[in-house]
N, C-alpha and C positions, 0 to 999 in steps of 0.2 A: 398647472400649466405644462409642467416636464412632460406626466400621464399622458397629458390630451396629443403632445407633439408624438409619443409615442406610439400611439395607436392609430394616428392619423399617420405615421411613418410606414407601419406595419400594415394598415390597408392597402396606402401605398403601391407595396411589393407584394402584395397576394394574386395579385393576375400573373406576377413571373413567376411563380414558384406552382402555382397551382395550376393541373389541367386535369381534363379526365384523360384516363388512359384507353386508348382505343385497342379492338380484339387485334391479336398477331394477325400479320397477313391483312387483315381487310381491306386496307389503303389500295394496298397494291391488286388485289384479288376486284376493289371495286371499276378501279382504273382498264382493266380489263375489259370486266365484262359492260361497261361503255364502250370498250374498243371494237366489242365484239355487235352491238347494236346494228339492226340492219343488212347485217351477213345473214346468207345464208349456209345452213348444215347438212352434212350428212348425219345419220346417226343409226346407230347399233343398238336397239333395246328389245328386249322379249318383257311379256306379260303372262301373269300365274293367278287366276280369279279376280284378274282386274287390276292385278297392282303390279308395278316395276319386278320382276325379279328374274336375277342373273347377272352377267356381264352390259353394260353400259358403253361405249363409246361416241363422240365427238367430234368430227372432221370438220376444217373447215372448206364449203365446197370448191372455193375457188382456188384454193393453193393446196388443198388437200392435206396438210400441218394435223394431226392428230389434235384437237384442244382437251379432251378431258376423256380421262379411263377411270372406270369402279366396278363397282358389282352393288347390286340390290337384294336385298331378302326380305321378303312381303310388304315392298315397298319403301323401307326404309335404307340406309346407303349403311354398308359396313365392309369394313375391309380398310384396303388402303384407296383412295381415290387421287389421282395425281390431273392437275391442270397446269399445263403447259401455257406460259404469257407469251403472247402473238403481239403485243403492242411495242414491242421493242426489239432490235435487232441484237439480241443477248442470248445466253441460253438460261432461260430463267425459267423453273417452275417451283409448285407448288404440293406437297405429297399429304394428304389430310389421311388420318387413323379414324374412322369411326367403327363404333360397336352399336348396331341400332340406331344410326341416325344419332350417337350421343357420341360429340368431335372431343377423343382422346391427347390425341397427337396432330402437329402440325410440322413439317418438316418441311425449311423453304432456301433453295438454294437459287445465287445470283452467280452469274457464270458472264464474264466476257473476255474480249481479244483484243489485244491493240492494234494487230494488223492479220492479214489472213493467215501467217503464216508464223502467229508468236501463239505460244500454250496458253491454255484457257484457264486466268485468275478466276478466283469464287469467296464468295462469303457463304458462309450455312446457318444457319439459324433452327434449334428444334425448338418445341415449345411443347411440353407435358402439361397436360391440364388436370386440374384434381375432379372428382366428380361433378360437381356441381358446374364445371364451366367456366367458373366464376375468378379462376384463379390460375398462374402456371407457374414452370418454372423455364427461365430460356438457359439455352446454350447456345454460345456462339463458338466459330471457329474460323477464321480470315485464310486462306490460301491464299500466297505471292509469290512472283519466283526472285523479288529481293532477299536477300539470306541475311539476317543480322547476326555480326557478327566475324563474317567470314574474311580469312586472311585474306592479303592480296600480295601478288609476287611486287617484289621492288626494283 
């Protein structure tokens, strides 16, 4: 009977403990490009026997906001590619690393302001990915202008 309570306990608690983990960035990269649905673009692209290659760019036509810079070679994205989020009033973007279209690097910084005229907190987040995609490692790093630690006159 002990067994049964216990594994009926430990079922239990497997929905909190257990989730799939989702790609860095994608939450927020999907939130986007919903946001972007419906707009219209300007855009910057040339063509080399048919496929993307060169420089890329993104504008949005109505406020003119750059949304997304790269570069192409025979159609595939490599370089660094940076997308800019327009769904929030923040300065938030997104810096992807590809080599052939294979996402190396993801570097994503969140930037905002508490009034128009205080310095601009961030969080950063990189994410290295092993070959296969499948796997990364993060770094984070919080920027505040709270200082721990710091004396104060008395």
């Amino acid at each position: 009977m002990l067994r049964v309570s216990i594994i009926l306990c430990f079922l239990w608690a497997v929905p909190f403990g257990a989730f799939a983990q989702m790609p860095p960035g994608k939450f927020d990269l999907d939130l986007e490009l919903k946001h972007r649905e419906g707009r219209t673009y300007k855009e910057e692209k040339y063509y080399k026997n048919g496929k993307l290659d060169s420089v890329y760019r993104k504008w949005d036509a109505a406020t003119g906001q750059k949304l997304t810079e790269g570069y192409y070679i025979e159609g595939k994205r490599h370089g660094e590619w940076t997308e800019w989020l327009s769904n929030t009033q923040r300065h938030n973007y997104m810096r992807f690393t590809y080599a052939h279209d294979t996402l190396k690097k993801l570097y994503h910084y969140y930037g905002w302001a508490s009034s128009k005229n205080d310095s601009i907190k961030s969080h950063e987040y990189l994410y290295k990915f092993d070959p296969n995609g499948k796997k990364y490692i993060e770094h984070r790093i919080s920027w505040s202008r709270e200082y721990i630690g710091k004396k104060t006159k008395s």
